[in-house]
C-alpha positions in Angstrom: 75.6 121.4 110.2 77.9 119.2 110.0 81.7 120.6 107.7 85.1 119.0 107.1 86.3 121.3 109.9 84.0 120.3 112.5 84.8 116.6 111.5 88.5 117.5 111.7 88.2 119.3 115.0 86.3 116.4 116.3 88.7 113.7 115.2 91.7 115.6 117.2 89.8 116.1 120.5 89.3 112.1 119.7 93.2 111.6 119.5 94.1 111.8 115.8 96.9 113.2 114.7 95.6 113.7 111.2 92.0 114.0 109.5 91.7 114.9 106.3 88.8 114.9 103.3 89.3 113.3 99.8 86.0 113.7 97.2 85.3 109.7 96.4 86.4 109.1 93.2 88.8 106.8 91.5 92.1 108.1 91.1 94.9 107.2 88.2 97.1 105.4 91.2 93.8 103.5 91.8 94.0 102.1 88.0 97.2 100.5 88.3 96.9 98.0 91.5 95.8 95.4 88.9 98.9 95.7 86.8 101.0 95.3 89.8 99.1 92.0 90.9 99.3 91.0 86.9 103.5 91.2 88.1 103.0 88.7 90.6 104.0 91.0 93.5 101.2 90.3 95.4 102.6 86.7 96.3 99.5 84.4 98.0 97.5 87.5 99.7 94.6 86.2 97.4 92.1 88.7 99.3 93.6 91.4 97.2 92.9 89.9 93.5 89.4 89.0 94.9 88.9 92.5 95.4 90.5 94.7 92.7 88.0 96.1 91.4 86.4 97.4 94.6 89.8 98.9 95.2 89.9 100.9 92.1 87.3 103.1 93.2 85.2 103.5 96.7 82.3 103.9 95.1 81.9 100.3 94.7 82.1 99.7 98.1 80.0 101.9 99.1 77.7 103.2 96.1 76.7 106.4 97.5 80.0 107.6 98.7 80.1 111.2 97.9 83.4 111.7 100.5 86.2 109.9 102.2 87.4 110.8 105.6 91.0 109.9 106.0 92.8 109.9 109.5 96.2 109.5 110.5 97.7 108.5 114.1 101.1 108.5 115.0 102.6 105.2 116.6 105.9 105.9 116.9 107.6 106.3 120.3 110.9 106.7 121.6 113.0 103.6 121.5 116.0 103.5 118.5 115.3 102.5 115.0 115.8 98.7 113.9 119.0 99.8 111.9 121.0 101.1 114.9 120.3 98.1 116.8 124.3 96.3 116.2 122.9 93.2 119.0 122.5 90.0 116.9 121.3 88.6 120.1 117.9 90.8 120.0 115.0 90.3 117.8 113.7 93.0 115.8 110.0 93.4 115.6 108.2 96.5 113.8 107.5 99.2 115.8 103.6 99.1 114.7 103.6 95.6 116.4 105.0 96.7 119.8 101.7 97.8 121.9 98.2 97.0 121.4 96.1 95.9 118.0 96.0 99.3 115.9 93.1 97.9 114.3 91.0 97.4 118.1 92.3 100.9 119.7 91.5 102.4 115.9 88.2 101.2 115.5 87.1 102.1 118.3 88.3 105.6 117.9 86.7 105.5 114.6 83.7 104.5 115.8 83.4 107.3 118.4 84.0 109.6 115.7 81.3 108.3 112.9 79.0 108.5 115.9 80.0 112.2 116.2 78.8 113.0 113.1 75.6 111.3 112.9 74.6 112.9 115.9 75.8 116.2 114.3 73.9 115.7 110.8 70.8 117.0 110.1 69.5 113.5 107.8 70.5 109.5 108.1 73.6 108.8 105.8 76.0 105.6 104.9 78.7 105.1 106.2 81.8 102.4 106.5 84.8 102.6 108.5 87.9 100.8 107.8 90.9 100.1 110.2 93.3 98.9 107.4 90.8 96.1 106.9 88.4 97.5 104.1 88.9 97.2 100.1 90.1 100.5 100.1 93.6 101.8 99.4 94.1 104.3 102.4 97.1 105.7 101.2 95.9 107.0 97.9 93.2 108.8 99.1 95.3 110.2 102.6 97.6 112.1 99.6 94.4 113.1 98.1 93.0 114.6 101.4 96.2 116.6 101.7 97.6 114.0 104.7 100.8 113.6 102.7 102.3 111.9 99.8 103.0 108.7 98.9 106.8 108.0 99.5 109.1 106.0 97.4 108.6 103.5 99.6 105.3 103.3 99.3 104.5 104.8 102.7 102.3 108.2 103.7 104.6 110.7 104.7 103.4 113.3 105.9 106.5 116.6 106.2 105.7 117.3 110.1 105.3 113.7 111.4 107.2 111.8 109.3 105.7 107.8 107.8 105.2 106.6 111.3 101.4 106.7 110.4 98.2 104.6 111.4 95.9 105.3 108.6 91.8 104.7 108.7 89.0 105.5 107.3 85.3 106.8 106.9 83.5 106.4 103.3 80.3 108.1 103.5 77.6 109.7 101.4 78.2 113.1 102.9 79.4 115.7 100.8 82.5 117.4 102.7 84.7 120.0 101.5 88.1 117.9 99.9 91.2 119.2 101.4 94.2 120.0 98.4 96.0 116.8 97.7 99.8 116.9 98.8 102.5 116.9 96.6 105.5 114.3 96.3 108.4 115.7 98.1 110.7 112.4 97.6 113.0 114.5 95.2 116.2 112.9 93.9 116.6 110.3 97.1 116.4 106.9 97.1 117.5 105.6 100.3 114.3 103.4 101.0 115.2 101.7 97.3 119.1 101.2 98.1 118.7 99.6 101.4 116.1 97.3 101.0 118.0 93.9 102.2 116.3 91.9 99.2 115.2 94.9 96.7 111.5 94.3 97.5 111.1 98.2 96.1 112.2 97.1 92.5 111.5 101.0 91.8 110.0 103.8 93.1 106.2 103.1 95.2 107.0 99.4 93.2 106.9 96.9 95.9 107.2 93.3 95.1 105.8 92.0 98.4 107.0 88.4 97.4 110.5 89.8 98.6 109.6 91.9 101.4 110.9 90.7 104.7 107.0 92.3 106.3 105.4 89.5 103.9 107.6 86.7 104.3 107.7 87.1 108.1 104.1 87.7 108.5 101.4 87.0 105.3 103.7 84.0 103.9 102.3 80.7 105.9 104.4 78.5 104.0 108.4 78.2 103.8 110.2 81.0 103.2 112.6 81.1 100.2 115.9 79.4 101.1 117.8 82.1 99.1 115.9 84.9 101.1 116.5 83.6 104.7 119.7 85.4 105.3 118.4 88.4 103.8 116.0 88.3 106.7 118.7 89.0 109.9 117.1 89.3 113.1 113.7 90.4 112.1 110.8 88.0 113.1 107.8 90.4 113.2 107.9 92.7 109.9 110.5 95.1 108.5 111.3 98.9 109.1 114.2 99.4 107.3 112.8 101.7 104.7 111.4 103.8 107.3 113.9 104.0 109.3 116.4 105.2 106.5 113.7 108.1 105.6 115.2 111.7 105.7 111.5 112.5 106.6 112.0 109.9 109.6 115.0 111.1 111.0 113.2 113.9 113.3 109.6 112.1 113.7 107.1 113.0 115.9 106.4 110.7 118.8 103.4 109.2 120.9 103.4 109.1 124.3 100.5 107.2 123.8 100.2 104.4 126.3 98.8 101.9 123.4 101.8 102.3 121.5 104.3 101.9 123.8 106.6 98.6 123.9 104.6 95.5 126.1 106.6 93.4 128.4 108.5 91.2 126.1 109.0 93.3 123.2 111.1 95.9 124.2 114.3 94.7 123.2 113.1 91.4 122.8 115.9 88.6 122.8 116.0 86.0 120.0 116.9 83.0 122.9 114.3 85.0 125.5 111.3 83.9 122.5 112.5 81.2 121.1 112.6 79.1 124.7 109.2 80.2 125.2 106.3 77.6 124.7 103.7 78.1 121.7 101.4 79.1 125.0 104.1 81.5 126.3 104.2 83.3 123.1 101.0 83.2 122.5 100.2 85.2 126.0 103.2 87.4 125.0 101.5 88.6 121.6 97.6 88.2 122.8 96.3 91.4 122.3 98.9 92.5 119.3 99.2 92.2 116.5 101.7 89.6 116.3 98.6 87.5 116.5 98.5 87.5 112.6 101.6 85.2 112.0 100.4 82.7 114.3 102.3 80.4 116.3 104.4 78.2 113.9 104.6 81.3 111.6 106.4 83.1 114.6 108.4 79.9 115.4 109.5 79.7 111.8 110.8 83.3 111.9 112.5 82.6 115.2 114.1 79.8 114.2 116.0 81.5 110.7 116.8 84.8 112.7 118.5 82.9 115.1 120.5 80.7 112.0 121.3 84.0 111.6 122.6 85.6 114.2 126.1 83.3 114.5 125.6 82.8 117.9 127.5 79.7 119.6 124.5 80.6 122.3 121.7 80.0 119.8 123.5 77.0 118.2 123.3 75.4 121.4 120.0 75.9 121.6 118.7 74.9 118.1 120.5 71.3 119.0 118.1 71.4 122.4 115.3 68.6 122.6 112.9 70.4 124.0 110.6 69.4 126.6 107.4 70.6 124.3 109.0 69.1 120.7 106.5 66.7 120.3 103.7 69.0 120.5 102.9 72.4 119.2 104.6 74.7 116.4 107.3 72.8 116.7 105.7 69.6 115.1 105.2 71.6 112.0 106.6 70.1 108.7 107.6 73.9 107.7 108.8 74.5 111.0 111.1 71.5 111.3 112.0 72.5 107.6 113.7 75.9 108.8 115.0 74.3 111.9 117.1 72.0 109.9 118.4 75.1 107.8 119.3 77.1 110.7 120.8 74.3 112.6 123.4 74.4 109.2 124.0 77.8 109.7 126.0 77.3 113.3 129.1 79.8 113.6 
């Protein structure tokens, strides 16, 4: 017979750090995604007004969804946070985007695991399983398995393992046991809100991703905002920063996961080190990641105002380079050359 235990047994032998149970339903923090995309904070991701309503409630993704099986694995592994890195010369990626697509190593995970169970039930059910790719808002229903809470920040945080979290899912028509949801343990602090380098968190679990240096460096495809360039440092691959700050972060667990850890390339990346590659050279450098999602002029953009940034006299001499490959590539882009101009103006 098949139990939430068993299914949570299974799903640690399989290499999950957390598995919980949450009854499908639709939840109050379900109700108020469309008033924060009624704000405008959800910028030009247009898949998530397309599919609103499915994220209110699971059931209408999956109509006979009687559970939702929520998992958590931990990614984090031991290198220093991205604010106690003082080098302007290095570029600062986020540590999710280090090793090897979350969504491929996942899923597959995933998949090994919904295979457990029909092999362990006693009758045919549905079934979907989501890698962060589904309409379904993981989070809510990890806090409603008992995973964690929802952070200030907007992030899971579970109080053993800290936020460092890959969260997936199961929706199926099998009725588990729930687990007891987890209650917020934020209190009084507000680090994540105070630091944020362009006050993306405009209040607490309020994100306004048209300001978050994770969407302008990675879901934005067009220029990004002159007056938030600066803002953006050194970071060409997504943001940590509110993680990082986390008292809940400060004594994380870590993966010694070989997925996880840093490729060739992207441990300590240098700005000069990427930015000197060719659109083919970074391309092989990311294959395989999930850096893939910014694509290559996206990447080249980000590049191009981290190192404006960085007041280098090294990278000023390089952003007045003709390249060999300037006629061809990313760096024919309109939005590309656009950037290049502004961080050619920002020499030390």
């Amino acid at each position: 017979m098949l139990t939430a235990e068993f299914v949570k047994d299974h799903a640690r032998a399989l290499g999950f750090d957390l598995c919980g149970v949450a009854p499908a339903a639709s939840f109050p923090e379900l109700r108020r995604i469309r008033e924060w995309m009624s704000r405008g904070y959800a910028g030009d991701m247009d898949y998530l007004p397309r599919t609103a309503a499915k994220r209110e409630d699971v059931r209408r993704v999956l109509p006979s969804a009687r559970s939702v099986i929520v998992t958590g694995t931990v990614y984090n592994v031991d290198r220093p946070y991205s604010t106690e890195i003082a080098d302007p010369g290095e570029a600062i990626v986020s540590r999710y985007a280090w090793g090897d697509d979350y969504h491929e190593v996942i899923g597959r995970r995933l998949q090994d695991l919904l295979a457990w169970m029909r092999s362990q039930h006693d009758a045919p059910f549905d079934a979907l399983a989501y890698v962060d790719t589904g309409p379904v808002h993981e989070r809510v229903y990890a806090q409603y398995a008992g995973l964690g809470w929802i952070g200030k920040n907007g992030c899971l945080i579970n109080p053993e393992l800290g936020s460092w979290l890959f969260l997936s899912e199961i929706v199926c028509s099998v009725a588990l046991e729930p687990g007891v949801p987890a209650f917020d343990q934020c209190g009084t602090c507000a680090l994540c809100l105070e630091v944020c380098p362009t006050g993306a968190l405009v209040e607490p679990r309020v994100l306004d991703a048209t300001r978050c240096l994770s969407y302008l460096t990675i879901e934005l495809r067009r220029e990004i905002p002159e007056a938030l360039r600066a803002p953006i440092g050194m970071h060409v691959f997504g943001c940590d920063i509110c993680q990082d700050v986390c008292p809940w972060n400060q004594s994380p667990a870590r993966s010694d996961d070989s997925a996880w850890q840093p490729r060739e390339g992207l441990d300590h990346p240098r700005l000069l080190d990427l930015w000197r590659r060719t659109d083919e050279g970074l391309a092989q450098l990311v294959r395989g990641s999930t850096m893939t999602r910014a694509k290559s002029a996206g990447l080249r953009r980000n590049l191009a105002v981290a190192l404006g940034n960085s007041a280098d006299p090294a990278a000023a001499r390089v952003l007045d380079e003709v390249r060999p490959d300037a006629e061809s590539g990313s760096f024919t882009d309109p939005m590309v050359q656009e950037h290049l101009r502004w961080a050619r103006g920002k020499k030390p």
